[in-house]
MOPAC internal coordinates of N, CA, C and O (Angstrom, degrees):
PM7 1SCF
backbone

  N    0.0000 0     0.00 0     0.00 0    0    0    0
  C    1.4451 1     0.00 0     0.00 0    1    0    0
  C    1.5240 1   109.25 1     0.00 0    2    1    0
  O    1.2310 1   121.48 1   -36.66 1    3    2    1
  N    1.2863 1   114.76 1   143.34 1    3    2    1
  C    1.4188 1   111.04 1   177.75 1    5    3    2
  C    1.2571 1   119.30 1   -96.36 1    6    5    3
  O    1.2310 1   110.50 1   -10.73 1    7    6    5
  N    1.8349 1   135.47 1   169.27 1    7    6    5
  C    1.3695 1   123.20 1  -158.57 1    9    7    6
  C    1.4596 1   115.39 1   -75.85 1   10    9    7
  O    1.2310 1   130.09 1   163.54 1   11   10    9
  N    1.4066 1    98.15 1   -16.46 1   11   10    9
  C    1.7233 1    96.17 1   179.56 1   13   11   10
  C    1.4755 1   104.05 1   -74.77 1   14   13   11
  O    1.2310 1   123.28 1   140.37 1   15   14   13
  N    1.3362 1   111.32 1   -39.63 1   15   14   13
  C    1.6271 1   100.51 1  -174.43 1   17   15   14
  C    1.7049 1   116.55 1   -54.70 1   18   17   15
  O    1.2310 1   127.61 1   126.70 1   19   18   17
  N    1.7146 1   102.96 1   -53.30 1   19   18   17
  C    1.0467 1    88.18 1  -174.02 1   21   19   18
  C    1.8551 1   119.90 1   -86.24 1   22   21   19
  O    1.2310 1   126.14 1  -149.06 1   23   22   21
  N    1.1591 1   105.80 1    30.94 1   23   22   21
  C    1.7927 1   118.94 1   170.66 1   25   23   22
  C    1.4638 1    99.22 1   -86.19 1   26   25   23
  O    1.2310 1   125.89 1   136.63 1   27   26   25
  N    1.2723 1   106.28 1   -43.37 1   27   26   25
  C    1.6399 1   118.85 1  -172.89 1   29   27   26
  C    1.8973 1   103.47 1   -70.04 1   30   29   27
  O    1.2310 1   111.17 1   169.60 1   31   30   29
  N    1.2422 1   134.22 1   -10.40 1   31   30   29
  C    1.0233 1   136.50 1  -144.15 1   33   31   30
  C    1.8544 1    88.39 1  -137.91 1   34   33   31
  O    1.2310 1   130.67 1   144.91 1   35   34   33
  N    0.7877 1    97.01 1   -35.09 1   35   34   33
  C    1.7707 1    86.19 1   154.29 1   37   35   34
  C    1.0871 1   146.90 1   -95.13 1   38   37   35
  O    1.2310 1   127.97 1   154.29 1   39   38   37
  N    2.0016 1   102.25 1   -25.71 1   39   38   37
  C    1.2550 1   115.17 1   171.07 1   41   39   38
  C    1.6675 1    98.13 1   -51.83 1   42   41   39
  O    1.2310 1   125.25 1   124.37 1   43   42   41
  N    1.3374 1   107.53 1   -55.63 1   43   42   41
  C    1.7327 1   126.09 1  -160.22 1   45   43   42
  C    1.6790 1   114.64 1   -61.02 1   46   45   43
  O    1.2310 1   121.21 1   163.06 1   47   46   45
  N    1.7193 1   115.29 1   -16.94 1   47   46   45
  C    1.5266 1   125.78 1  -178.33 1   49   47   46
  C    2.0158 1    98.56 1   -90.02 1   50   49   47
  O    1.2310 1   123.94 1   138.90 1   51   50   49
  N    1.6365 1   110.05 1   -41.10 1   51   50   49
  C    1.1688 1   112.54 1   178.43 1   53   51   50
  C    1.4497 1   135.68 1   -46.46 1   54   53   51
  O    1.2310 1   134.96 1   139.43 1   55   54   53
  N    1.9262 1    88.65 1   -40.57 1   55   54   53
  C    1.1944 1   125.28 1  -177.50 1   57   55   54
  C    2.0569 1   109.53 1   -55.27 1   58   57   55
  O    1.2310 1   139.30 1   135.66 1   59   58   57
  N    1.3823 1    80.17 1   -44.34 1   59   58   57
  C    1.6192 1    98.05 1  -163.32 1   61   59   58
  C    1.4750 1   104.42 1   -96.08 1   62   61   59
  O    1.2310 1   122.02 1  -168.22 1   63   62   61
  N    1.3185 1   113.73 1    11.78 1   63   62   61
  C    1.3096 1   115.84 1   165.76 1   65   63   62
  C    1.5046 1   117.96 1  -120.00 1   66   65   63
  O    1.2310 1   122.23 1   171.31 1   67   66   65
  N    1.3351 1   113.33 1    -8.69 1   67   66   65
  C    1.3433 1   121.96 1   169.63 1   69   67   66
  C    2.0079 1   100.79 1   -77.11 1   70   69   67
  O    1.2310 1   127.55 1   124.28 1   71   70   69
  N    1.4783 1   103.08 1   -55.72 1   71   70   69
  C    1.3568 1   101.36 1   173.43 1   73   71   70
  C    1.6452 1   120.33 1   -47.01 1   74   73   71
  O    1.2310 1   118.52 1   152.20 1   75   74   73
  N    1.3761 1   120.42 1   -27.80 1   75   74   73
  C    1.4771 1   107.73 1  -172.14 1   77   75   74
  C    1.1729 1    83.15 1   -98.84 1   78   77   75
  O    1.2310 1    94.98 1   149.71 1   79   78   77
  N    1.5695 1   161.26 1   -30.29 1   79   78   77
  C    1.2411 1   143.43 1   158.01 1   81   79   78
  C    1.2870 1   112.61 1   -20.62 1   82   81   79
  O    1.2310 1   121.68 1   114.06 1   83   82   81
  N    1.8247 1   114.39 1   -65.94 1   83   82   81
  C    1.3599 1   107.46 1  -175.02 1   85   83   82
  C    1.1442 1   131.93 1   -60.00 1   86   85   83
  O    1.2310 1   124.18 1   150.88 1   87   86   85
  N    1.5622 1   109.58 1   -29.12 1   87   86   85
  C    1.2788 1   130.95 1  -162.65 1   89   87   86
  C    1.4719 1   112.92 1   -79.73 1   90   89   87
  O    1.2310 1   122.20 1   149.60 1   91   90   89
  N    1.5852 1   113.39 1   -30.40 1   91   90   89
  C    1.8148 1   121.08 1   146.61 1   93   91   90
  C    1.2908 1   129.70 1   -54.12 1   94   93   91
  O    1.2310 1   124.33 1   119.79 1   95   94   93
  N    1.3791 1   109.29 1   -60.21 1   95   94   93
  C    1.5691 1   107.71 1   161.47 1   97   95   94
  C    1.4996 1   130.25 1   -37.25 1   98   97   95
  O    1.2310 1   121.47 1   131.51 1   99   98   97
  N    1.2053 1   114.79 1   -48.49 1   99   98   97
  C    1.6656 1   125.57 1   165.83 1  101   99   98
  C    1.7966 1   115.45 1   -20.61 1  102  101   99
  O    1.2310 1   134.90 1   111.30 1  103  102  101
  N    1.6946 1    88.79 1   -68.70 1  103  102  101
  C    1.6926 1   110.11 1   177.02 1  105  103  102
  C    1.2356 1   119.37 1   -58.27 1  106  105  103
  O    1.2310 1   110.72 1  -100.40 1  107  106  105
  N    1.2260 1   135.05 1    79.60 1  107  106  105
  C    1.1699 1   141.42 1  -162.61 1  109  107  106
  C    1.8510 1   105.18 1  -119.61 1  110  109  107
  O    1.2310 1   122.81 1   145.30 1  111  110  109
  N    1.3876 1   112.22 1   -34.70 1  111  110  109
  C    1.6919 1   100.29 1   166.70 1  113  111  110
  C    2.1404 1    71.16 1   124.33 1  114  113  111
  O    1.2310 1   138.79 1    14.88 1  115  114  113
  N    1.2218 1    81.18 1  -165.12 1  115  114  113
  C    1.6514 1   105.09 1   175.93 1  117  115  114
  C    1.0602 1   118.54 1   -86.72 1  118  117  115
  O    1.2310 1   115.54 1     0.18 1  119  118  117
  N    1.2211 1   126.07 1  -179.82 1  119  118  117
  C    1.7520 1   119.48 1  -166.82 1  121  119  118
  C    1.4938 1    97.07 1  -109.23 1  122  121  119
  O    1.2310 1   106.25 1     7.76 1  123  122  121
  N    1.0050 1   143.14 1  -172.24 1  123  122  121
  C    1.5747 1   150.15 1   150.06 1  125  123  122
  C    1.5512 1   123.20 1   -63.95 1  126  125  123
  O    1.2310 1   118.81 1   141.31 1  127  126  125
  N    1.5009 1   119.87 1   -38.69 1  127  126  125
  C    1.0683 1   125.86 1   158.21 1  129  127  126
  C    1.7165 1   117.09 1   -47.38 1  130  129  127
  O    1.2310 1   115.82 1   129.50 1  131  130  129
  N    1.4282 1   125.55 1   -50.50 1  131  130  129
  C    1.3395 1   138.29 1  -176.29 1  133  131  130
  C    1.2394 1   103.99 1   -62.32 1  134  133  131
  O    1.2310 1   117.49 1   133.02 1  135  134  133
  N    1.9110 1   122.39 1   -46.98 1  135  134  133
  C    1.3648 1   121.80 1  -164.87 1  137  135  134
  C    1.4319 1    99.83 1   -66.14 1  138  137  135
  O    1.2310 1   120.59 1   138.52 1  139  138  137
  N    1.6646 1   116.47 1   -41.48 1  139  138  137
  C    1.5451 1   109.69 1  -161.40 1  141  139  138
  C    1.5952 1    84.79 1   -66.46 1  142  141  139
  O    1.2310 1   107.12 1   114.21 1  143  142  141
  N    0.8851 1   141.60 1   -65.79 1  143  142  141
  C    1.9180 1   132.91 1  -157.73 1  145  143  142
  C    1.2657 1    99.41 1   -48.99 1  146  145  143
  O    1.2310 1   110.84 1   116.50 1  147  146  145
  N    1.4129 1   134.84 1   -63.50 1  147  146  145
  C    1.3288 1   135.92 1   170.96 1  149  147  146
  C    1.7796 1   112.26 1   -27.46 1  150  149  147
  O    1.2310 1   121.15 1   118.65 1  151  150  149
  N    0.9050 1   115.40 1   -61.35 1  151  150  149
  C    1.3125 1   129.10 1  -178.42 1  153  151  150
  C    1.4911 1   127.53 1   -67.65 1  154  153  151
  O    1.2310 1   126.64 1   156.61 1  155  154  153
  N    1.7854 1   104.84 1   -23.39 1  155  154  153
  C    1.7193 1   107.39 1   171.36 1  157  155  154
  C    1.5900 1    78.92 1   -90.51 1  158  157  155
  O    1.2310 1   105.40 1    87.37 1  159  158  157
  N    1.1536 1   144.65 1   -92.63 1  159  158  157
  C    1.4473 1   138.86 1  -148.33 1  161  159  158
  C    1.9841 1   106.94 1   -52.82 1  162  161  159
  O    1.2310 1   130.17 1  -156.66 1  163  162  161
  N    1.2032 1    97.99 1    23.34 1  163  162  161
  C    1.7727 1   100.37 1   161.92 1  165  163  162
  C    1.6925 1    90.38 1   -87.54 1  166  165  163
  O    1.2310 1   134.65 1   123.40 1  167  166  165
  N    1.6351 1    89.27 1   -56.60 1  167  166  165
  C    1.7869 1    88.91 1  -152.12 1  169  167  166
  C    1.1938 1   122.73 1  -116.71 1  170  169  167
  O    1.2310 1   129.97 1  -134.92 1  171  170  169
  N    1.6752 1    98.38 1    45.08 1  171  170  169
  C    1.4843 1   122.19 1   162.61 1  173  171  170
  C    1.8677 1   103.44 1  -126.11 1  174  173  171
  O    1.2310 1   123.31 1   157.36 1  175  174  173
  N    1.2418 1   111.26 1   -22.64 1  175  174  173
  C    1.4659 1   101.19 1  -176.04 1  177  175  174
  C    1.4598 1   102.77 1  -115.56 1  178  177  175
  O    1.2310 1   126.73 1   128.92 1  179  178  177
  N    1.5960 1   104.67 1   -51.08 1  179  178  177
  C    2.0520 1    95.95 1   176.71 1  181  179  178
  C    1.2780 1   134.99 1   -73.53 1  182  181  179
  O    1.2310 1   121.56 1   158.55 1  183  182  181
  N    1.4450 1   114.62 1   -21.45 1  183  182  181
  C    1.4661 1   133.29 1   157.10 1  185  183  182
  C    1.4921 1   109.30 1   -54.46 1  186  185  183
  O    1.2310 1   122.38 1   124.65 1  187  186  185
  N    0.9739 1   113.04 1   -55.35 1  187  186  185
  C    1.8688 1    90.86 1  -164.00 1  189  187  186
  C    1.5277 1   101.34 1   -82.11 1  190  189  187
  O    1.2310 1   121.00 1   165.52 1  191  190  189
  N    1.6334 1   115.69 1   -14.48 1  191  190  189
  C    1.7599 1   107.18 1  -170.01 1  193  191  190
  C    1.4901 1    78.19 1   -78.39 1  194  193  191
  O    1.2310 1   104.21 1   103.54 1  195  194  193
  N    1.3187 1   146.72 1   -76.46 1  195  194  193
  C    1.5632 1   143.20 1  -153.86 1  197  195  194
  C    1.3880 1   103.18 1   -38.14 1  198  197  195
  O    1.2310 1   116.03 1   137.97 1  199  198  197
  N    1.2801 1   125.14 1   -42.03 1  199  198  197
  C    1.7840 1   122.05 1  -167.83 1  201  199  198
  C    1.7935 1    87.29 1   -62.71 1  202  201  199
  O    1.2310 1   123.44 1   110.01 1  203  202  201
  N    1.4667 1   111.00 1   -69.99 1  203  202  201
  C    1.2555 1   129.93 1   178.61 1  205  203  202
  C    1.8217 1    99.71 1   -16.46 1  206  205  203
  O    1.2310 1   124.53 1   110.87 1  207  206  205
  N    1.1540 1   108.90 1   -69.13 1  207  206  205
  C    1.4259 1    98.46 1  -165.27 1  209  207  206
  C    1.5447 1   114.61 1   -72.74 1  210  209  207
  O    1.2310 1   121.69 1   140.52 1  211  210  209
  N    1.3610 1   114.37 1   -39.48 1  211  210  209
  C    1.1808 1   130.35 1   158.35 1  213  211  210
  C    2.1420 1   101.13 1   -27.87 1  214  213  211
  O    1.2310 1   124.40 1    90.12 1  215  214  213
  N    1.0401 1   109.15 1   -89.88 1  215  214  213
  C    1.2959 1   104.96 1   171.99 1  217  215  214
  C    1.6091 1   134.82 1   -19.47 1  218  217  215
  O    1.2310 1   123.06 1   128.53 1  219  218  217
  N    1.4796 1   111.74 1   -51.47 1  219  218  217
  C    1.0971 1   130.46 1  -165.32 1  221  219  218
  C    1.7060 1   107.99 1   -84.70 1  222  221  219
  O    1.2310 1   121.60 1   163.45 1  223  222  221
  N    1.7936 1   114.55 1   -16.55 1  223  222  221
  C    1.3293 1   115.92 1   176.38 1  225  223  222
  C    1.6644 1    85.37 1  -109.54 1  226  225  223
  O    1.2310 1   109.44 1  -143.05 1  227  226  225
  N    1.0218 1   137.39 1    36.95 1  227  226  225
  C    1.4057 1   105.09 1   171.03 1  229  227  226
  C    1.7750 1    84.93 1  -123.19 1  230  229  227
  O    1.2310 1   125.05 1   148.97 1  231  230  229
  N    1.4194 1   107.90 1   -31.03 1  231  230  229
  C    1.9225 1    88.57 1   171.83 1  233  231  230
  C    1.6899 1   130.10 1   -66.63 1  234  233  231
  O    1.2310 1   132.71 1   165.43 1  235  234  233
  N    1.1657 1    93.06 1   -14.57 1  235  234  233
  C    1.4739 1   102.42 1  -179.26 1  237  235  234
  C    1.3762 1   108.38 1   -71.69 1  238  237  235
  O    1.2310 1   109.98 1   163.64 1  239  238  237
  N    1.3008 1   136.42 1   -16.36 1  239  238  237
  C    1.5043 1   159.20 1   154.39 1  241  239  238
  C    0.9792 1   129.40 1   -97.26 1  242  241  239
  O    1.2310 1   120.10 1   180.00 1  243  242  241

């Protein structure tokens, strides 16, 4: 192979390693803002349905 080819063949691996660089960084999870909303609509909407069901299998027994 000659040096230009493989210049061209690194520029082009660099390239595609800067992109999956970015493309890791992205994935970061949720922000803190999201967790707190996540976390009041646990135990404003799944809390009282869980008691709810909780209730409704404990008369059946």
């Amino acid at each position: 192979m000659s040096d230009e080819q493989e210049k061209q063949i690194l520029h082009e691996l660099k390239k595609m390693n800067a992109k999956l660089d970015e493309m890791s960084n992205k994935n970061q999870g949720l922000s803190t803002p999201v967790k707190i909303i996540a976390l009041f609509i646990g135990f404003t909407v799944l809390g009282p349905l869980c008691a709810y069901l909780f209730e409704a299998v404990s008369e059946l027994f």
